[in-house]
N, C-alpha and C positions, 0 to 999 in steps of 0.2 A: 731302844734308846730313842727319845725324841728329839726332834732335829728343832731349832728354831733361830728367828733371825738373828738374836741376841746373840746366841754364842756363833754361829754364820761371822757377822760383822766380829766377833769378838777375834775370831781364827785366822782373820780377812788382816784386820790390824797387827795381831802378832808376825805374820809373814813379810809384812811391809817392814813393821820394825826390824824384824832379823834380817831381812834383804839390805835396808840403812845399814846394820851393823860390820856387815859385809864389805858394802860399796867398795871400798879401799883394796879390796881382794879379789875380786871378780872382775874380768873385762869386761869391757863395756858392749861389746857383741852379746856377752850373757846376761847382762842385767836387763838389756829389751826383751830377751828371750823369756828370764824369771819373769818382771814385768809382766810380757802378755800371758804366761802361765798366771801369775795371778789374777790378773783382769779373768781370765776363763772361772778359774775357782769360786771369784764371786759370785759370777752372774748364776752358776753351778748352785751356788748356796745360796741365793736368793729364788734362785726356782723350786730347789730343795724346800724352805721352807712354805714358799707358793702352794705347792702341790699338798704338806703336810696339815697346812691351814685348810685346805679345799676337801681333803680328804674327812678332817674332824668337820668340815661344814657339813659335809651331804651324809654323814655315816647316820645309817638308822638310829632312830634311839626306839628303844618299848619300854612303857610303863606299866608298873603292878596296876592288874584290875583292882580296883578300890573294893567290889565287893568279895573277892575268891583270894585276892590276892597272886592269880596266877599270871606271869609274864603273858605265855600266848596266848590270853585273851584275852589282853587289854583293848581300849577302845584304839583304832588305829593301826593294831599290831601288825606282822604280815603271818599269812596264813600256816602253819605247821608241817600242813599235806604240800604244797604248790613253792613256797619260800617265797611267797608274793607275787609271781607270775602268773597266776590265774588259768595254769595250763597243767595239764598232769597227761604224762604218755602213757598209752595205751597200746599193748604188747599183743602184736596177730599172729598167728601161723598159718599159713596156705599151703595148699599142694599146687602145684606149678607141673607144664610139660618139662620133662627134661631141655634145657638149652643145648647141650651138647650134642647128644642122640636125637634130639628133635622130635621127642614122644616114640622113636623107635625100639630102644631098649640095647639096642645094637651100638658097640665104639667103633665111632666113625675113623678111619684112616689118620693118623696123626701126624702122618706124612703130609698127604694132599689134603686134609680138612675136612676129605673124605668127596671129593673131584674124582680121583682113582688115579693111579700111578702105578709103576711096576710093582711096586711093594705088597701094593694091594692087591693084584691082579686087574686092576680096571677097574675093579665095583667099589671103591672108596669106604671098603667095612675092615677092619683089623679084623685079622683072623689066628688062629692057631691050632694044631695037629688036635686038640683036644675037642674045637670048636669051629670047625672049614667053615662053616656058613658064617659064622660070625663072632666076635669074642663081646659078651656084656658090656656093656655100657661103665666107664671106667669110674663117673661121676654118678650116677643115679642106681647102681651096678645090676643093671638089665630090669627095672621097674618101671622105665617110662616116665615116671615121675620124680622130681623133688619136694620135699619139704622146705622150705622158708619162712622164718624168723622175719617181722619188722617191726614198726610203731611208729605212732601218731600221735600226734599230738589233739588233746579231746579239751574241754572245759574241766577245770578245777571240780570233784564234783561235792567236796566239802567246804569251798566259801563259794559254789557258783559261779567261777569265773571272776570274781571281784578282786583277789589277791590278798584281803584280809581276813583276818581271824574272825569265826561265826562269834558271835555273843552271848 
């Protein structure tokens, strides 16, 4: 539904008029009250349509290429790969030392952080009757290593970085 000022003012004036209609029934404690309620609803609908004018101002538009006829590659368009930012991310995986274990392979005491406490016996390793010296590592599970997922952000590499459609 589109909003505009015309019916704004239009919605603006029938509350006035029904508020008049009123008058005679309402105290006058509540009619400042409707009053400033309306005074809000205007300035409400006058930003409302503010914003719906600014909105239809800056909204893209794309025109049919004259010679293909196809939208994303008119002259101006924005680019199909990038959607006009002229950046496209770029997906790494790494192996990384374990953070946890701290490339030992060993879970550190979850206790103490692996400090060492009674729990642990002093040497700040989780252990259990299957594993005295140590229990694997709970995060990486005794490999030392993780794997990591990130991305970057690289150059568009279908408009070069420009954010428009090649031609």
């Amino acid at each position: 539904m589109a909003f505009d000022a015309q019916s704004a003012a239009a919605a603006v004036e029938e509350a006035t008029a029904a508020l008049e209609s009123v008058e005679a029934y309402v105290p006058k404690r509540l009619q400042d009250v409707i009053a400033a309620v309306l005074g809000t609803l205007a300035v409400v609908a006058v930003l409302l349509g503010l914003r719906e004018w600014f909105v239809r101002r800056t909204e893209k538009r794309t025109h049919a290429c004259a010679r293909c006829g196809n939208e994303a590659t008119a002259a101006g368009a924005a680019c199909g790969e990038c959607e006009g930012t002229g950046e496209a991310e770029e997906e790494l995986e790494e192996t990384v030392t374990c953070p946890h274990c701290e490339g030992e392979g060993i879970d550190p005491c979850h206790e103490c952080n692996g400090e060492g406490c009674d729990a642990c016996g002093m040497d700040g390793v989780t252990k259990s009757e299957k594993e005295p010296d140590g229990v694997k590592c709970c995060k990486c599970l005794g490999r030392a290593e993780q794997d990591i997922a990130a991305a970057r952000k690289v150059k568009c590499a279908a408009c070069g970085g420009t954010g428009k459609a090649a031609q």
